[in-house]
N, CA, C and O atoms as a CHARMM CRD file, in Angstrom:
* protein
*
  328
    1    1 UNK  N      9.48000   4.74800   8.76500 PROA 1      0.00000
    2    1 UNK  CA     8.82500   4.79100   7.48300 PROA 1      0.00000
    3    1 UNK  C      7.32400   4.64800   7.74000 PROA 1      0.00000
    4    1 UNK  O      6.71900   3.64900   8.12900 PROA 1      0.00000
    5    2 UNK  N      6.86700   5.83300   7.44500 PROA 2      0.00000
    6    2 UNK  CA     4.86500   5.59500   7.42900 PROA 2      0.00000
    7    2 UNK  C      4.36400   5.87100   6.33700 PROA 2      0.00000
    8    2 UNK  O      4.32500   7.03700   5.94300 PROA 2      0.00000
    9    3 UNK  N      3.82900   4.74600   5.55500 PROA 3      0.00000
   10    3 UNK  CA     2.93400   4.61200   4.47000 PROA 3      0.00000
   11    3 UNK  C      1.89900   5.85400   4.23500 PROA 3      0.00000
   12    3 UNK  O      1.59900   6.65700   3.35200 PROA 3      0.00000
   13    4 UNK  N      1.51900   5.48900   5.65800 PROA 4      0.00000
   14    4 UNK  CA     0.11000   6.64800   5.61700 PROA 4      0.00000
   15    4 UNK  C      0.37200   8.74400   6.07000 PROA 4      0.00000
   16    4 UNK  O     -0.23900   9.80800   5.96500 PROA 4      0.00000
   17    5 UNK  N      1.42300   8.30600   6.47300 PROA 5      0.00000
   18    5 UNK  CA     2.08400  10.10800   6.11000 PROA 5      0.00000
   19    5 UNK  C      2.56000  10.40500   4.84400 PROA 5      0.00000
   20    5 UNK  O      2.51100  11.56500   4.43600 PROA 5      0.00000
   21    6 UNK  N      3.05700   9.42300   4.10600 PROA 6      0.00000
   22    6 UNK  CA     3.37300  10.09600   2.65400 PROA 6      0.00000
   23    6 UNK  C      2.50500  10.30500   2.17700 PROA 6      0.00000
   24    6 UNK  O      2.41100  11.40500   1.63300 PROA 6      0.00000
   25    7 UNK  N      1.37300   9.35300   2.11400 PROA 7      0.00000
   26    7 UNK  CA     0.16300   9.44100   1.09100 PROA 7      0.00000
   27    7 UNK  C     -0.74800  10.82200   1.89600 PROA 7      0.00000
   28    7 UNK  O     -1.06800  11.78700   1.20100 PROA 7      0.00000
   29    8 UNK  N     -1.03900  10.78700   3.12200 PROA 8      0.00000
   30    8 UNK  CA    -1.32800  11.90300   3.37300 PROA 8      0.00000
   31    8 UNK  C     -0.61100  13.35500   2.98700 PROA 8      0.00000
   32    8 UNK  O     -1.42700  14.22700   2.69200 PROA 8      0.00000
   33    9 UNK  N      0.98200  13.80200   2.93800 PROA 9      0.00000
   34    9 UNK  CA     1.73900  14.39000   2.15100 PROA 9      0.00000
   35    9 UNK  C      1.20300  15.02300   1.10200 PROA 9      0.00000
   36    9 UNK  O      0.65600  16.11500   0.94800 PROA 9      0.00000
   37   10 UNK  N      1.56700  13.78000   0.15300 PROA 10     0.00000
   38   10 UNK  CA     1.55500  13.89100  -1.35500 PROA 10     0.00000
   39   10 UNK  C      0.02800  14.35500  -1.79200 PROA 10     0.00000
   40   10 UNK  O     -0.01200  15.37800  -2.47600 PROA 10     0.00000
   41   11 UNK  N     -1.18800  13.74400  -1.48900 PROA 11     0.00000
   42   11 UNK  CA    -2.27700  14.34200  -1.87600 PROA 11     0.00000
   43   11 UNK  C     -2.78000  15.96200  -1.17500 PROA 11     0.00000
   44   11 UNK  O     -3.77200  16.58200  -1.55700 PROA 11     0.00000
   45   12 UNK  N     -2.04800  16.31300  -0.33600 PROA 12     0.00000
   46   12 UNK  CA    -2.14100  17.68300   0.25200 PROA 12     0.00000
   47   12 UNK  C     -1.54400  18.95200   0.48900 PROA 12     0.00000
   48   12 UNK  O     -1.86500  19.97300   1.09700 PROA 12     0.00000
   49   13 UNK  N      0.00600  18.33400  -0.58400 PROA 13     0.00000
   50   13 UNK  CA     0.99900  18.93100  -0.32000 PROA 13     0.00000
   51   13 UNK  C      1.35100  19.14100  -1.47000 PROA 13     0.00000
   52   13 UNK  O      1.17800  18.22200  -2.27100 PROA 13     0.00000
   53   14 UNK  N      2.11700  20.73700  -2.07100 PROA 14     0.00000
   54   14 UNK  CA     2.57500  20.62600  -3.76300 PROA 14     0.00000
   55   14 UNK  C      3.72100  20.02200  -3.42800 PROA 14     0.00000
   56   14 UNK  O      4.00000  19.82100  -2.24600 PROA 14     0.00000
   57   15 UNK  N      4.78800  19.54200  -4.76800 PROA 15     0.00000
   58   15 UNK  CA     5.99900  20.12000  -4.56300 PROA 15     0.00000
   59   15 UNK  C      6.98500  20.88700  -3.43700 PROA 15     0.00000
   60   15 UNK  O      7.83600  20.48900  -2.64100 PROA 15     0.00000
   61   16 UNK  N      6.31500  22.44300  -3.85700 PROA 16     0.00000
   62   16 UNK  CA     6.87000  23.73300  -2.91600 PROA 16     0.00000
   63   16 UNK  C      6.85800  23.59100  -1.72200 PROA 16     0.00000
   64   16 UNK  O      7.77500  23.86400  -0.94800 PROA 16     0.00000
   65   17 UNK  N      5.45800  23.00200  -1.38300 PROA 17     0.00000
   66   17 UNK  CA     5.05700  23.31200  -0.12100 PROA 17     0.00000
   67   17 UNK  C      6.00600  21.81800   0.68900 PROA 17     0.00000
   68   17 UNK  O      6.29800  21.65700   1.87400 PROA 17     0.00000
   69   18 UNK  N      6.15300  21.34300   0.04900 PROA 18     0.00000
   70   18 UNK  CA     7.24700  20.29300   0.75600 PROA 18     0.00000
   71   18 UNK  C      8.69200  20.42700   0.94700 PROA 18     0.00000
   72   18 UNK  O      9.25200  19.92700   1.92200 PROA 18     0.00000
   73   19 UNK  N      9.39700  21.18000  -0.08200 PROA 19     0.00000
   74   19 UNK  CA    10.34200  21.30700  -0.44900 PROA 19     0.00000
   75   19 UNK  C     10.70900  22.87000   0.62400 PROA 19     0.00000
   76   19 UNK  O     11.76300  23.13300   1.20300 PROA 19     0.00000
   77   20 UNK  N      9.71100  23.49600   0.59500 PROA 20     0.00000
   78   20 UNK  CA    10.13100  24.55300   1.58000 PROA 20     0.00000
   79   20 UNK  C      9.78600  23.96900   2.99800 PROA 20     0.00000
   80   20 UNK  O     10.38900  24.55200   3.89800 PROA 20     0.00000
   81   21 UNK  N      8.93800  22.93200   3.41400 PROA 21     0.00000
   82   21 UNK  CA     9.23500  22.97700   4.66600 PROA 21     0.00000
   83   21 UNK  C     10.72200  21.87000   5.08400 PROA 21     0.00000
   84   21 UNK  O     11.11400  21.88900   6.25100 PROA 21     0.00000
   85   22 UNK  N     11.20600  21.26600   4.39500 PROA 22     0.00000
   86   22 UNK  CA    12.44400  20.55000   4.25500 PROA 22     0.00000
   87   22 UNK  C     13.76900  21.54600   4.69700 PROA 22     0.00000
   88   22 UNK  O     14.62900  21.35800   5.55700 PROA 22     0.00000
   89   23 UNK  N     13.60100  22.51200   3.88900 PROA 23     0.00000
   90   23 UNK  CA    14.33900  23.66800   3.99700 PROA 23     0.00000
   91   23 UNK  C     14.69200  24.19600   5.36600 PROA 23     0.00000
   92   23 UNK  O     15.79700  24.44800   5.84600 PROA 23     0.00000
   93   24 UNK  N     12.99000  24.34400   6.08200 PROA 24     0.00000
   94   24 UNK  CA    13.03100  24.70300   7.47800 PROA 24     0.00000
   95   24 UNK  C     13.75000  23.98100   8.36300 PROA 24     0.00000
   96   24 UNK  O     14.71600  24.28700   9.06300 PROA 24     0.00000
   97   25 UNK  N     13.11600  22.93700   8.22800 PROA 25     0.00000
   98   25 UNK  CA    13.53600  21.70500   8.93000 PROA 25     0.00000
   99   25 UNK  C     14.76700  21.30200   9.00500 PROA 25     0.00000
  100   25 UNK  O     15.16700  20.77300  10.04200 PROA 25     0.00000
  101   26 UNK  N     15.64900  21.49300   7.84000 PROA 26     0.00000
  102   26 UNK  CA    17.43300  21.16000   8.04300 PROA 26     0.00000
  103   26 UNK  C     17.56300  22.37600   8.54000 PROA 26     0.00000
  104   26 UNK  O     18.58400  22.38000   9.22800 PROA 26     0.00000
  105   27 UNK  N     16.79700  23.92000   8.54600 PROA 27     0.00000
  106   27 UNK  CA    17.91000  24.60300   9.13400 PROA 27     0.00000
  107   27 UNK  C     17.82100  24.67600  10.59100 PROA 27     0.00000
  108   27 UNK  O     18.75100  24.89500  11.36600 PROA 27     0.00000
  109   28 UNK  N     16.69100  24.48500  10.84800 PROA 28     0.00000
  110   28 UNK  CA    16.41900  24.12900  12.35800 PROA 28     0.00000
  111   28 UNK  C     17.15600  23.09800  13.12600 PROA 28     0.00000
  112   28 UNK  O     17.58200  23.26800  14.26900 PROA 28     0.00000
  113   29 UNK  N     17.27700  22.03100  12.43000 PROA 29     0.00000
  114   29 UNK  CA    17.89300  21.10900  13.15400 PROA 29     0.00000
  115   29 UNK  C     19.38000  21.48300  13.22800 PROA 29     0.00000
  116   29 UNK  O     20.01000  21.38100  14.28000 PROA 29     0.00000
  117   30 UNK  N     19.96800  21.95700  11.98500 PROA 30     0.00000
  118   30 UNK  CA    21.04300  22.65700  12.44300 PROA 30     0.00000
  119   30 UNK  C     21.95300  23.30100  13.20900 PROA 30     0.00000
  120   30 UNK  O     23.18000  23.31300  13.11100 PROA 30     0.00000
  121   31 UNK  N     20.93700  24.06000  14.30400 PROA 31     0.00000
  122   31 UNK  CA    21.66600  24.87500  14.96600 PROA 31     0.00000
  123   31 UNK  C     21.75400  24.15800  16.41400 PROA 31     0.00000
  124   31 UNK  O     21.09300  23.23700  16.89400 PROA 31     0.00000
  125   32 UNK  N     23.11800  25.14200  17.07100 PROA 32     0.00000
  126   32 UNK  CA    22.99600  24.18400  18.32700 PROA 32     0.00000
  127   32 UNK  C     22.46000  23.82700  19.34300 PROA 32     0.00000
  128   32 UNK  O     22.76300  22.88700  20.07800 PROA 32     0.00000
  129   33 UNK  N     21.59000  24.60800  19.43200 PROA 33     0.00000
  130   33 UNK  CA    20.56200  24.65600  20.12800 PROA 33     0.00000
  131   33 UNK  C     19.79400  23.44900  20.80500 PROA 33     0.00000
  132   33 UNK  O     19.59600  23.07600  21.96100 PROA 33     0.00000
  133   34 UNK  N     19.36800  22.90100  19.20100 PROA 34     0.00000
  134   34 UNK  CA    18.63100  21.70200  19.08300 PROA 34     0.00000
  135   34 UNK  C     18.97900  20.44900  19.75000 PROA 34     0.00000
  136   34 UNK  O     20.11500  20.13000  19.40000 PROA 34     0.00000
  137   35 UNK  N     18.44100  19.55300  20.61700 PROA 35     0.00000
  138   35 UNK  CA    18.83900  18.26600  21.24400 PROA 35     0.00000
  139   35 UNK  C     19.32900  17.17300  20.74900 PROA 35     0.00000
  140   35 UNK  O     19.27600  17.45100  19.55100 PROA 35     0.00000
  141   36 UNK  N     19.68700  16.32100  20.79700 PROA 36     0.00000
  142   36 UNK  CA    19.96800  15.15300  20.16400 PROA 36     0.00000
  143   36 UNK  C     18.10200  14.44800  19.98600 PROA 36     0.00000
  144   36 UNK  O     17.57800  14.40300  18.87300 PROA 36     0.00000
  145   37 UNK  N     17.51300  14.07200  20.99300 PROA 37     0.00000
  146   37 UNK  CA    16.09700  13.79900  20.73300 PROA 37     0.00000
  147   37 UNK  C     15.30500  14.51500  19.56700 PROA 37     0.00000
  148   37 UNK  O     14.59400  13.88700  18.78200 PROA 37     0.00000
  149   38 UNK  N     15.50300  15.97100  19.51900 PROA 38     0.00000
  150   38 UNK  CA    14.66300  16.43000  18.85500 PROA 38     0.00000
  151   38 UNK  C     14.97000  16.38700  17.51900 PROA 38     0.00000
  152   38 UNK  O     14.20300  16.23900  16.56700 PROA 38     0.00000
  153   39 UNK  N     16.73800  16.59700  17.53800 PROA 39     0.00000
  154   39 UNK  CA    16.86600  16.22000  16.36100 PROA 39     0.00000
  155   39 UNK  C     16.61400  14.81200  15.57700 PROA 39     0.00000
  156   39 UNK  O     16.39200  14.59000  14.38600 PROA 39     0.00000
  157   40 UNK  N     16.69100  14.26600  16.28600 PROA 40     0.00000
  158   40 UNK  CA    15.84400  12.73800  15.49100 PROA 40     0.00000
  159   40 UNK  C     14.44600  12.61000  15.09900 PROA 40     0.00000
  160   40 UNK  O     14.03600  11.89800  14.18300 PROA 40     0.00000
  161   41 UNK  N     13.65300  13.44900  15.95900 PROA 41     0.00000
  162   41 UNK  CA    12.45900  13.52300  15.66700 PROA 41     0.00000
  163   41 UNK  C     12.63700  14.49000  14.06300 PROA 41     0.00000
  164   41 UNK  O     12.46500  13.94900  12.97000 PROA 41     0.00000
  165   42 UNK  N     12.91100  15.59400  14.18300 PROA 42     0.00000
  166   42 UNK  CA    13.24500  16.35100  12.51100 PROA 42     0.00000
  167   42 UNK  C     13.52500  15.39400  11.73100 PROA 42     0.00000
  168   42 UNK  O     12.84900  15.37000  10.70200 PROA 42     0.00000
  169   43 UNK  N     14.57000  14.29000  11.90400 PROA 43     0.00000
  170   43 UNK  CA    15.18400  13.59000  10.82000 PROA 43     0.00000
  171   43 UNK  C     14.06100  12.74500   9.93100 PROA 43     0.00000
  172   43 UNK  O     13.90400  12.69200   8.71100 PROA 43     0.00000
  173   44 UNK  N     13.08800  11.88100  11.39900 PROA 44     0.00000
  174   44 UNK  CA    12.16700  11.39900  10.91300 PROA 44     0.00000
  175   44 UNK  C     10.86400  12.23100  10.09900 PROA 44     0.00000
  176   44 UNK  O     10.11900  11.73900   9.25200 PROA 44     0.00000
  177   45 UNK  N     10.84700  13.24800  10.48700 PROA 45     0.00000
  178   45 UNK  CA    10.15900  14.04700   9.62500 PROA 45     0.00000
  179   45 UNK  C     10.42000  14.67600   7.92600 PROA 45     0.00000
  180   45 UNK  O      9.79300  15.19900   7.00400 PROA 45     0.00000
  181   46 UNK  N     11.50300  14.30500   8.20900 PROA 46     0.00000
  182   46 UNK  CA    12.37500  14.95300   7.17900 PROA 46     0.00000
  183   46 UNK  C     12.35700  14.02300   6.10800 PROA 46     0.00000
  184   46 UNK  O     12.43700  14.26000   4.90300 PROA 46     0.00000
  185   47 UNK  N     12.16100  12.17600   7.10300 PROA 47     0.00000
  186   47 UNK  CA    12.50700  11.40800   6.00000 PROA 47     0.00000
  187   47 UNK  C     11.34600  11.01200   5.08800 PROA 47     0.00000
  188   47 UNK  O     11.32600  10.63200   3.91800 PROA 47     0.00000
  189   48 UNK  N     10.20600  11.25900   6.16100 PROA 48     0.00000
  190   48 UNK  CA     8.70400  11.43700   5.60400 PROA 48     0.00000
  191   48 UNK  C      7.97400  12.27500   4.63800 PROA 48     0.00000
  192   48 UNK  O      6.84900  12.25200   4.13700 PROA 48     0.00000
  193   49 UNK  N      8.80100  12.86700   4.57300 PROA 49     0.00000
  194   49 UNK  CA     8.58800  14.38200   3.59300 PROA 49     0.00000
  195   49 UNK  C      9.20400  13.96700   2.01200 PROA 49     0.00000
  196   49 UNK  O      8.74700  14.22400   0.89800 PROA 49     0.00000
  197   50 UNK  N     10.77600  13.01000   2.54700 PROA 50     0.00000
  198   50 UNK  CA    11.71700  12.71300   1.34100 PROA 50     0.00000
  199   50 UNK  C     10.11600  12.00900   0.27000 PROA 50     0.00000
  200   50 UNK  O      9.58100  12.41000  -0.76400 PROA 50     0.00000
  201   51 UNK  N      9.76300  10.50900   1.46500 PROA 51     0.00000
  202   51 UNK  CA     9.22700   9.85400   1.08500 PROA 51     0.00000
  203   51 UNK  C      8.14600   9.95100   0.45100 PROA 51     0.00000
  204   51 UNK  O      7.70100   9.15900  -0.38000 PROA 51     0.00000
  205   52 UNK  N      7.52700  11.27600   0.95700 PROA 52     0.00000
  206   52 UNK  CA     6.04400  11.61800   0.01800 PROA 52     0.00000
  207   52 UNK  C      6.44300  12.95400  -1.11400 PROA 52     0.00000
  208   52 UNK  O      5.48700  13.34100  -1.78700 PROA 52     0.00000
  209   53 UNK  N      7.90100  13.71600  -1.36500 PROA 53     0.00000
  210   53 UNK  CA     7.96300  13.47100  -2.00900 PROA 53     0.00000
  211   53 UNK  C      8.47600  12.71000  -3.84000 PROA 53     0.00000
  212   53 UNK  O      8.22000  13.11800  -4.97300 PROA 53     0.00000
  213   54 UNK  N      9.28100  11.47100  -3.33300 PROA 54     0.00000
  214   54 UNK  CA     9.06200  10.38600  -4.25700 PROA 54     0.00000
  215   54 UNK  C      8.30400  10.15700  -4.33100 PROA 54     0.00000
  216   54 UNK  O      8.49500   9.65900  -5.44100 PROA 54     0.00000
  217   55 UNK  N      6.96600   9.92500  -4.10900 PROA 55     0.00000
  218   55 UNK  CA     5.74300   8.84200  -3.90300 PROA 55     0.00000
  219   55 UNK  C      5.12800   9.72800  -5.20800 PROA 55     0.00000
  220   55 UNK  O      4.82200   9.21700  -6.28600 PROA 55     0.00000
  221   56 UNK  N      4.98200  11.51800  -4.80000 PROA 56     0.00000
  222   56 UNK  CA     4.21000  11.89000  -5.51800 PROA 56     0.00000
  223   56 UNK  C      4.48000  11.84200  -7.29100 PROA 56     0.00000
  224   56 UNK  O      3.69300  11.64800  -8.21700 PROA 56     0.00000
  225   57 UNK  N      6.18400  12.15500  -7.25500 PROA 57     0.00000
  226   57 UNK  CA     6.76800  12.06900  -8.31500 PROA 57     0.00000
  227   57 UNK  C      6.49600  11.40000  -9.27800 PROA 57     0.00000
  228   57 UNK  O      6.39000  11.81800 -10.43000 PROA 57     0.00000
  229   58 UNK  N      6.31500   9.96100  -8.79200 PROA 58     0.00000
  230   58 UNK  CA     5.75200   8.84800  -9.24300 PROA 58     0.00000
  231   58 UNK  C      4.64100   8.51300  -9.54400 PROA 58     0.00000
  232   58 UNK  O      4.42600   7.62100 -10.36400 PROA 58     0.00000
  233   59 UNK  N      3.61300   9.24900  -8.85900 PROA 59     0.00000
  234   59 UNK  CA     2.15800   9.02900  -9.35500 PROA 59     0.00000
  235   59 UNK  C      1.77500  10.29400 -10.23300 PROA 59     0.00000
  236   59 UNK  O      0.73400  10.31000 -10.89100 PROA 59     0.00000
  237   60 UNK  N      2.60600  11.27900 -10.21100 PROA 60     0.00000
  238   60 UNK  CA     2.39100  12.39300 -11.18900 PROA 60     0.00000
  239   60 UNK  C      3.23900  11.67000 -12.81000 PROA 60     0.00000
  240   60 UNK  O      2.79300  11.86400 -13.94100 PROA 60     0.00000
  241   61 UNK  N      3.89500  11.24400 -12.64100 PROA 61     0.00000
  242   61 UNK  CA     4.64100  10.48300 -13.98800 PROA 61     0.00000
  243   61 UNK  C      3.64000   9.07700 -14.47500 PROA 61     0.00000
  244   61 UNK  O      3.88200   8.01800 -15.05300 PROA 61     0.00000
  245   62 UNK  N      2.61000   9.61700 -13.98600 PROA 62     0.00000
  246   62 UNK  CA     1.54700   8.05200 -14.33500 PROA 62     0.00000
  247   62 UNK  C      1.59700   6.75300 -13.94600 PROA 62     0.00000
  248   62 UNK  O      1.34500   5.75700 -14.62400 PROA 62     0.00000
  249   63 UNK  N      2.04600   6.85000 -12.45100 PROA 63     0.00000
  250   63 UNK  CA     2.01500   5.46000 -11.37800 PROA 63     0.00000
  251   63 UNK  C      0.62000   5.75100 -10.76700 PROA 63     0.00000
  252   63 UNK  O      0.19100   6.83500 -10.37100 PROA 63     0.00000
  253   64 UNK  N      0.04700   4.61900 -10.77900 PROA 64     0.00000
  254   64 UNK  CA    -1.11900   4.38700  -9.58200 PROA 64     0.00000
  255   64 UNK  C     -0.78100   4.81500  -8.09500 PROA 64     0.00000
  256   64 UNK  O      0.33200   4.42500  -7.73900 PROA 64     0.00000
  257   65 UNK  N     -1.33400   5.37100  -7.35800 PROA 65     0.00000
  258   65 UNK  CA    -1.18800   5.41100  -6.23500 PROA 65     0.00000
  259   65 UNK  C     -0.74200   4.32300  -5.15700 PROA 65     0.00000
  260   65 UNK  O     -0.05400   4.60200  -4.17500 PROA 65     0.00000
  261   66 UNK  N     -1.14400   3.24600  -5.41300 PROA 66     0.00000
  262   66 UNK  CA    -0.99000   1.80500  -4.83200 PROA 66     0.00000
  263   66 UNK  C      0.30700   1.30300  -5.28600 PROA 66     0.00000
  264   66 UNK  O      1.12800   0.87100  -4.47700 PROA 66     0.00000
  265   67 UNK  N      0.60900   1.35600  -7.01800 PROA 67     0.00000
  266   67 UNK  CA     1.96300   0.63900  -7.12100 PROA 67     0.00000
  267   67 UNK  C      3.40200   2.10300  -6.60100 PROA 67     0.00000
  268   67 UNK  O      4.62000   1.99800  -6.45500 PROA 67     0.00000
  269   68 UNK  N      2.64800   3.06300  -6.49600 PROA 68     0.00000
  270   68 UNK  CA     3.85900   3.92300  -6.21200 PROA 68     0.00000
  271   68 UNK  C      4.23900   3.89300  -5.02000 PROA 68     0.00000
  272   68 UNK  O      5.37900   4.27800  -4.76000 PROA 68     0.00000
  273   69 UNK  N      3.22300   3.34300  -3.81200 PROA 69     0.00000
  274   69 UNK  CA     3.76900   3.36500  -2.22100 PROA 69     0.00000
  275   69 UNK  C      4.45000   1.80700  -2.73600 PROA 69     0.00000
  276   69 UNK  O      5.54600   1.59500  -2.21700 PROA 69     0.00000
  277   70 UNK  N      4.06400   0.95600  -3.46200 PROA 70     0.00000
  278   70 UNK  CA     4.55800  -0.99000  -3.46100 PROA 70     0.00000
  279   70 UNK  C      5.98700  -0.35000  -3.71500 PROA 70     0.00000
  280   70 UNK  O      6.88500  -0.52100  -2.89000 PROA 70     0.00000
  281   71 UNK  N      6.21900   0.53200  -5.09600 PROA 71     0.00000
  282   71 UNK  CA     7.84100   0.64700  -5.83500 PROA 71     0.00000
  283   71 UNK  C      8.22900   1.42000  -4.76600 PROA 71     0.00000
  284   71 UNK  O      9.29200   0.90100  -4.42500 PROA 71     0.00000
  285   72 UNK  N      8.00800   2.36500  -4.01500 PROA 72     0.00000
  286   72 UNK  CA     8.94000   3.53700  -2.86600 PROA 72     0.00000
  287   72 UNK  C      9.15300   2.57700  -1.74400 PROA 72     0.00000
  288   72 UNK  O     10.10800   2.82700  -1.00700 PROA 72     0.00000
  289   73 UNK  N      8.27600   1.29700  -1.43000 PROA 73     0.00000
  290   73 UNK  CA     8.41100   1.01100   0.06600 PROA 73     0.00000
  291   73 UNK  C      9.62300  -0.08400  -0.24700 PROA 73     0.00000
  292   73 UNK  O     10.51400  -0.21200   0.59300 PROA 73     0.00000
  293   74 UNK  N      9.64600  -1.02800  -1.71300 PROA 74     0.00000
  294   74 UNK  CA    10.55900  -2.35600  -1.97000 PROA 74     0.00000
  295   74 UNK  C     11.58000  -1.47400  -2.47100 PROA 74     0.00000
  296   74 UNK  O     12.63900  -2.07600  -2.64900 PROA 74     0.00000
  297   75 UNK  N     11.62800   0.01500  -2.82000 PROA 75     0.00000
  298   75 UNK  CA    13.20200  -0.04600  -3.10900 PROA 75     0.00000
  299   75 UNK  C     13.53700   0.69800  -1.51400 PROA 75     0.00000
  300   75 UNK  O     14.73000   0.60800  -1.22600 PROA 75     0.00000
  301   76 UNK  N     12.89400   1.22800  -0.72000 PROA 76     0.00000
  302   76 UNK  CA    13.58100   1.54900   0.47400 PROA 76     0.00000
  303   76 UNK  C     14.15400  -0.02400   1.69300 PROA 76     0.00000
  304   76 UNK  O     15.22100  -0.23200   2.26900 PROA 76     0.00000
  305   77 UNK  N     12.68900  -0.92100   1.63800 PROA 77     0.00000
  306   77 UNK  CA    13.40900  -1.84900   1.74700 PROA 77     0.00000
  307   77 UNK  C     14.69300  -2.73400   1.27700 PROA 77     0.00000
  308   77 UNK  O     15.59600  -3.23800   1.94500 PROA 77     0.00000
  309   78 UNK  N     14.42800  -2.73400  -0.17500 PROA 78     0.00000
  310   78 UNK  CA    16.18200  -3.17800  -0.87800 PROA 78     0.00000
  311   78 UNK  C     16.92800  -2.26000  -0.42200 PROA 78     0.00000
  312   78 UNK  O     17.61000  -3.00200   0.28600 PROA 78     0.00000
  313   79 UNK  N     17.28100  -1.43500  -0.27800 PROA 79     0.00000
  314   79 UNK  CA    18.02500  -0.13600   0.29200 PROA 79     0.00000
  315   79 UNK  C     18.46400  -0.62600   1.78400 PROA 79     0.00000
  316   79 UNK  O     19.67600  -0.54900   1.98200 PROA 79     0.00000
  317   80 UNK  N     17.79700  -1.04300   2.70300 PROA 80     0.00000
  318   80 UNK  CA    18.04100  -1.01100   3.87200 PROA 80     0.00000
  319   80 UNK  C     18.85700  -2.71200   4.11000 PROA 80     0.00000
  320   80 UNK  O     19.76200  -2.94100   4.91200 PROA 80     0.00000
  321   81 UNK  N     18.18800  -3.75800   3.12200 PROA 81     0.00000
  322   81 UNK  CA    19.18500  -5.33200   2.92300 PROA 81     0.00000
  323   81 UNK  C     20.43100  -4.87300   2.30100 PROA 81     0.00000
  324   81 UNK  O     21.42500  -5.53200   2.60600 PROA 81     0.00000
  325   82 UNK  N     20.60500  -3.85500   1.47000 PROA 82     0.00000
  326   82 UNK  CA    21.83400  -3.89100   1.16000 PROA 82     0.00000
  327   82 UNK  C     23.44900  -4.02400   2.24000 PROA 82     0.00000
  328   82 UNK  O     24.55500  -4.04100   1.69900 PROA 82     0.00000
């Protein structure tokens, strides 16, 4: 989880432009080709992408930038105590 890749993300990235490289990214990792290493590296990318975009979602629905990484990072943390 990196704070500072979502927010980098979300202010540089639409929607689309996230959502299509997500696209790439599962189908790439997909095939068999791909390593077990590398595929983890995709995953983490993948999860960075999830994360910025919730983050943006949230600050486009009229969250501050600051409380939207506080609400994305305490419910991924509650998420992970569960």
């Amino acid at each position: 989880m990196k704070l500072p890749v979502y927010k980098n993300l979300q202010k540089n990235c639409s929607f689309e432009e996230m959502e299509n490289a997500l696209t790439v990214l599962e189908a790439y990792a997909e095939s068999p080709a791909v390593k077990e290493d590398e595929r983890d590296a995709i995953g983490e990318i993948i999860s960075n992408i999830c994360g910025a975009i919730e983050m943006k979602s949230l600050i486009e629905n009229g969250m501050e930038e600051r409380d939207a990484a506080n609400h994305f990072m305490k419910r991924v943390l509650g998420s992970i105590d569960r």
